[in-house]
C-alpha positions as CSV (number, residue, x, y, z in Angstrom):
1,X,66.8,-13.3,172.0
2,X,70.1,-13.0,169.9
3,X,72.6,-12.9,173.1
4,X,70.8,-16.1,173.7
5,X,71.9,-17.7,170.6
6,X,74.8,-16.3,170.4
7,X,75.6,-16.6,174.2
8,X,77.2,-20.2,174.4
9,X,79.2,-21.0,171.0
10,X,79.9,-24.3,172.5
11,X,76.4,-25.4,172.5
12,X,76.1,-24.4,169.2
13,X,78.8,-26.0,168.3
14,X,76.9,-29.0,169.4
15,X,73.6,-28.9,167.0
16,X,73.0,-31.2,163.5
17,X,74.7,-28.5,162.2
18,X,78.0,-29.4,163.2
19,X,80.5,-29.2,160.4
20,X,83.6,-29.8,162.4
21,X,85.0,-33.6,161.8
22,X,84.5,-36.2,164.7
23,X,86.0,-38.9,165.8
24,X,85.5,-42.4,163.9
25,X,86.8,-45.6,164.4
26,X,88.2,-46.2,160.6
27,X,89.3,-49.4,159.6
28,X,91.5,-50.2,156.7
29,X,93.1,-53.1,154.7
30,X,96.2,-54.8,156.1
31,X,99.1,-53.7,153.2
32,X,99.1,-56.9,152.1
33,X,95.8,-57.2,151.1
34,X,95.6,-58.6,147.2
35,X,93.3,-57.1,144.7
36,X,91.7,-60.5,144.0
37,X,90.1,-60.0,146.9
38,X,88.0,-58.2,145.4
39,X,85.4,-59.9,143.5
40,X,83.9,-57.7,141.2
41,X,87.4,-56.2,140.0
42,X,89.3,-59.7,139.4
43,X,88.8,-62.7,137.6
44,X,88.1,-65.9,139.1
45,X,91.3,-68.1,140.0
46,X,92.4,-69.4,136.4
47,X,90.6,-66.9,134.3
48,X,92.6,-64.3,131.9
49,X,91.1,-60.3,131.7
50,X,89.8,-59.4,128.4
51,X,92.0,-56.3,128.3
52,X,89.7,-53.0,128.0
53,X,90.6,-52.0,124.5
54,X,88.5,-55.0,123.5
55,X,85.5,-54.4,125.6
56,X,82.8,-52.0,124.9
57,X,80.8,-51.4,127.7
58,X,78.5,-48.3,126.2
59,X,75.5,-50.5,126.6
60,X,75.6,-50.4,130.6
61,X,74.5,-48.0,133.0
62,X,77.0,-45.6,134.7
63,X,78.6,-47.1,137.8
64,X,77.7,-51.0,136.1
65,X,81.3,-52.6,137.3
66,X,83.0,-54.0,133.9
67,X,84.8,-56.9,134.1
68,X,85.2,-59.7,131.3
69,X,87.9,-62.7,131.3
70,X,88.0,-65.8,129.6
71,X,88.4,-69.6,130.9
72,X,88.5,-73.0,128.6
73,X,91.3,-71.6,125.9
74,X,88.9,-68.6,125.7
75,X,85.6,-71.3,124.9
76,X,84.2,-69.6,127.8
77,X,83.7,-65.6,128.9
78,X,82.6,-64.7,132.0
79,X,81.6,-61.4,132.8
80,X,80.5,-59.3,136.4
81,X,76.6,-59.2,136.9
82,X,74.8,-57.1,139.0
83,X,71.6,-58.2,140.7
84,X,69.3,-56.5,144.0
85,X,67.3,-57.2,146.0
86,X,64.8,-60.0,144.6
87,X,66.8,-59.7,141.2
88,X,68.4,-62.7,139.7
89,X,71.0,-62.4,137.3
90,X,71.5,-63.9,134.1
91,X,73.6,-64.0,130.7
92,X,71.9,-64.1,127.0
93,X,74.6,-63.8,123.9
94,X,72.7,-62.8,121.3
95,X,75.0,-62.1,118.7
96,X,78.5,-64.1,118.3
97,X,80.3,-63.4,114.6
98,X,83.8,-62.8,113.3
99,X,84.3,-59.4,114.8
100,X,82.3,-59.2,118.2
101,X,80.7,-61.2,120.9
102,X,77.6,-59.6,122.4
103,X,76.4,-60.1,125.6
104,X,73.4,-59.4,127.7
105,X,73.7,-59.0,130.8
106,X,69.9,-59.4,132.0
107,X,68.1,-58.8,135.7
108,X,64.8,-60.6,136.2
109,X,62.9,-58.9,139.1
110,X,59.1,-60.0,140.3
111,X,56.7,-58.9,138.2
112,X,54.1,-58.0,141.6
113,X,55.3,-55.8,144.1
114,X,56.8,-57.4,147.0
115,X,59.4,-57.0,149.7
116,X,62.7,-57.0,149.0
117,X,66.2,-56.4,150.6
118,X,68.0,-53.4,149.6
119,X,71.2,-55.0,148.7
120,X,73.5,-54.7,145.3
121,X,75.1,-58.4,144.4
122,X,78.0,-58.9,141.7
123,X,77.6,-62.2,141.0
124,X,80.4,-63.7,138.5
125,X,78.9,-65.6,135.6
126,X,80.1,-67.5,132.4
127,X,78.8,-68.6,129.1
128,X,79.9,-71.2,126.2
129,X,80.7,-69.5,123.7
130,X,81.0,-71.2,119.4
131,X,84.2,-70.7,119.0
132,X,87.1,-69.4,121.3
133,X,87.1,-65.3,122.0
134,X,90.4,-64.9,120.0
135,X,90.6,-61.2,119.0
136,X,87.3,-60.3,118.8
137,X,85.5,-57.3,120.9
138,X,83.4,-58.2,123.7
139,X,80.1,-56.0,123.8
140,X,78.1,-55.4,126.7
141,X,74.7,-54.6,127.1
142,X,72.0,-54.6,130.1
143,X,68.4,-54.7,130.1
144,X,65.9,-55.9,132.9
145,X,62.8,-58.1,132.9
146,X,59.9,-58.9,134.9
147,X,59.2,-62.5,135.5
């Protein structure tokens, strides 16, 4: 029984186990390919980053994508969502004072089970804010609700 296993390395070679890499067809952006392309990591066309020494992002889970930029003279702050599935996405800013702009970045997912797809969206979304930004830190947090 072990000359049999051991008889044709080939066909072992062969099995699930197969460590040894394959051939894949891999496809990859042009060089010329610009970043804002890329719609969770840029701002929409005529927005300015909040740089990241002025965001605190502690509030959101790992991997949550962090983006935050201003519009309107910085009246207006828009900031990457994440939503799934049969998740909507939404923005609450609870707190707005001299030194810090909170905002909630909120999920609202059926209350009854149901199905669902099994996709991740980063929807871009703004809010009016009192008064413009100006220096003040932008605070993230995350929290999901049942509808």
């Amino acid at each position: 029984m072990l000359t049999s296993a051991c008889a044709n390395p080939q066909e072992n070679q062969d099995s699930a186990g197969d460590t040894r890499p394959t051939e894949t067809s891999q496809t990859s952006a042009p060089p010329d390919t610009e970043p804002d392309k890329q719609p969770a990591r840029t701002p929409p066309s005529g927005g300015e980053r909040v740089e990241s020494g002025r965001i605190d992002a502690s509030g959101l889970p790992k991997g949550y994508p962090v983006l935050v930029w201003t519009e309107d003279d910085g009246r207006s702050v828009g900031v990457v969502a994440q939503e799934g599935g049969c998740g909507k996405a939404s923005l609450e800013v609870p707190v707005q004072n001299e030194t810090q702009v909170v905002i909630t970045m909120i999920e609202t997912v059926p209350s009854e089970p149901k199905m669902c797809t099994m996709d991740l969206r980063y929807p871009k979304l703004t809010t009016q804010l009192e008064q413009p930004l100006g220096d003040r830190t932008v605070v993230l947090k995350n929290d999901q609700r049942e509808r």
